[in-house]
C-alpha positions in Angstrom: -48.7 38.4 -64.8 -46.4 40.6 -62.6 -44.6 43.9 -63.7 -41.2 42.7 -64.8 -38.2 45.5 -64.3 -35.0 45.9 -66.1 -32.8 48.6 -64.8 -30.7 50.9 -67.0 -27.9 53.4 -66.5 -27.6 56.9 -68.8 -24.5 57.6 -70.2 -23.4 60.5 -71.9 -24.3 58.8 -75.0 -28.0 58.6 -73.9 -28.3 62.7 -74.0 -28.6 65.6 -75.3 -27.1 69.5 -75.3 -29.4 70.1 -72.8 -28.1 67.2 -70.5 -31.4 65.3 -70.5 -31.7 62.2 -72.2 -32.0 62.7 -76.0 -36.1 61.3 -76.7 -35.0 58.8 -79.2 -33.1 57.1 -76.7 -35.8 56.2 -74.5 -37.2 53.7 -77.4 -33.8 51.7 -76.8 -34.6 51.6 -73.1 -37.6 50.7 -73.7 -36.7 47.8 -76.6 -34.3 46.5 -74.3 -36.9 46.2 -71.3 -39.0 44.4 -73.9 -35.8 42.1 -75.1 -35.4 41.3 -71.2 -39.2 40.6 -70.5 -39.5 38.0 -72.7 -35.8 36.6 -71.9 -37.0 36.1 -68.4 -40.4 34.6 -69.5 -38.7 31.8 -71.8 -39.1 33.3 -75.3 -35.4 34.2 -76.8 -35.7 35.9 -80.2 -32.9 34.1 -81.7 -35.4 31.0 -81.5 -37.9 32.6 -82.6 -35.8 33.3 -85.8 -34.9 29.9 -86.0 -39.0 28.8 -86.7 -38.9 31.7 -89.0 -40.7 34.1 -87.1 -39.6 37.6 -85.4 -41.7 40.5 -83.4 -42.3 44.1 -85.2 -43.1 46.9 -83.6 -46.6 47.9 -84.9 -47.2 51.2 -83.2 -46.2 52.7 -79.9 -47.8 55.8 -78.0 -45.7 57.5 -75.6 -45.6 60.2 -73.2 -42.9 62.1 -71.8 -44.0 63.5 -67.9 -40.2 64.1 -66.9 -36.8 64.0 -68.3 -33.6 62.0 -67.0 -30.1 62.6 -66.9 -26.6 61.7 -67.2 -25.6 59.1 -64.9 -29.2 58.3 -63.9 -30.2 54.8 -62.9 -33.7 54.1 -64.2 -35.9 51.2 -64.9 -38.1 49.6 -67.2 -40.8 48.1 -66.5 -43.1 46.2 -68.9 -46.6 44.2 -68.7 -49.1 42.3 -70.9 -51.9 44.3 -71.3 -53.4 42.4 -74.0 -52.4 39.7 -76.8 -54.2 38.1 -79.7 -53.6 35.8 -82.6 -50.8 38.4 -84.2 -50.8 41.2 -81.6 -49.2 41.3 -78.2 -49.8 44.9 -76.1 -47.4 45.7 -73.5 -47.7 48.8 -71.6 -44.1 49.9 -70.6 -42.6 52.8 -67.7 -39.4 54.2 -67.2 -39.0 55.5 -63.9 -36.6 57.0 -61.1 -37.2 56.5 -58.1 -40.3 55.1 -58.4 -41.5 58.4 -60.0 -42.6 57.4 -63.7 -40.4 59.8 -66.2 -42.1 57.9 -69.6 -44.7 55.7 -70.6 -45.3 53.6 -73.7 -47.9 51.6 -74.6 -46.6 49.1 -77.3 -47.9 46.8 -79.8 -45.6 44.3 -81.1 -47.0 42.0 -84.2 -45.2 38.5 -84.9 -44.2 38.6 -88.8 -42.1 35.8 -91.1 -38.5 36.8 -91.6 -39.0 36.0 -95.0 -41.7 38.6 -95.2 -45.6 39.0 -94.4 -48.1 38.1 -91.3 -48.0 35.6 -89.1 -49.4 34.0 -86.1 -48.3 34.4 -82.4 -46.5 31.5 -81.8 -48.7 29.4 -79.3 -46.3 29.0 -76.4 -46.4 33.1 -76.3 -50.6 32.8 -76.4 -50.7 30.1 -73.8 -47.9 32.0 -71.8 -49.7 35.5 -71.9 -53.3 34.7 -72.3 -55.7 36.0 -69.1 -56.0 33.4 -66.4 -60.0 32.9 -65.3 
């Protein structure tokens, strides 16, 4: 599986008093890059919704090694690092300029939209799983 990148702009919108993009925004950007990754790879979440089932995030580490700024153009890239029969882990970067800014490792669980567990559909295993 390659890197996939989504790029995104920061608006004034995206920051804070300081002028560097407020820390809460980078889980948008990097929702979005996630949103787009699996757009690109087949897998539409209003589908998913459709056979009852929808992605939650189940924890997320990140680290912040720079800051960005108004009118910035940055992207997000995301990867399969692992997946499972309920868990898929993405590790995710925001960069500019090829220098990384943040880095997320995520781990997104499928769950019913009528509540509980539930398992990875099996196009997304079959999609994601390692190759020998």
């Amino acid at each position: 599986m390659t890197r996939h990148a989504f790029p995104v702009r920061i608006y004034y919108e995206d920051t804070d008093f300081s002028g560097n993009v407020y820390h809460a925004a980078y889980l948008k950007f990097f929702e979005r890059g996630r949103t787009e990754f699996l757009r690109d790879e087949g897998i539409h979440h209003s589908e998913l919704a459709g056979q009852g089932i929808a992605f939650a995030v189940r924890s997320m580490e990140i680290a912040f090694d720079g800051a960005a700024h108004i009118d910035d153009l940055l992207t997000v890239t995301t990867e399969v690092a692992a997946i499972s029969g309920a868990r898929l882990t993405l590790n995710q970067a925001i960069l500019r300029d090829e220098k990384v800014l943040t880095r997320a490792t995520v781990v997104v669980v499928a769950i019913k939209t009528a509540g509980g567990a539930a398992r990875m559909p099996r196009e997304i295993l079959t999609r994601f799983a390692p190759k020998p």
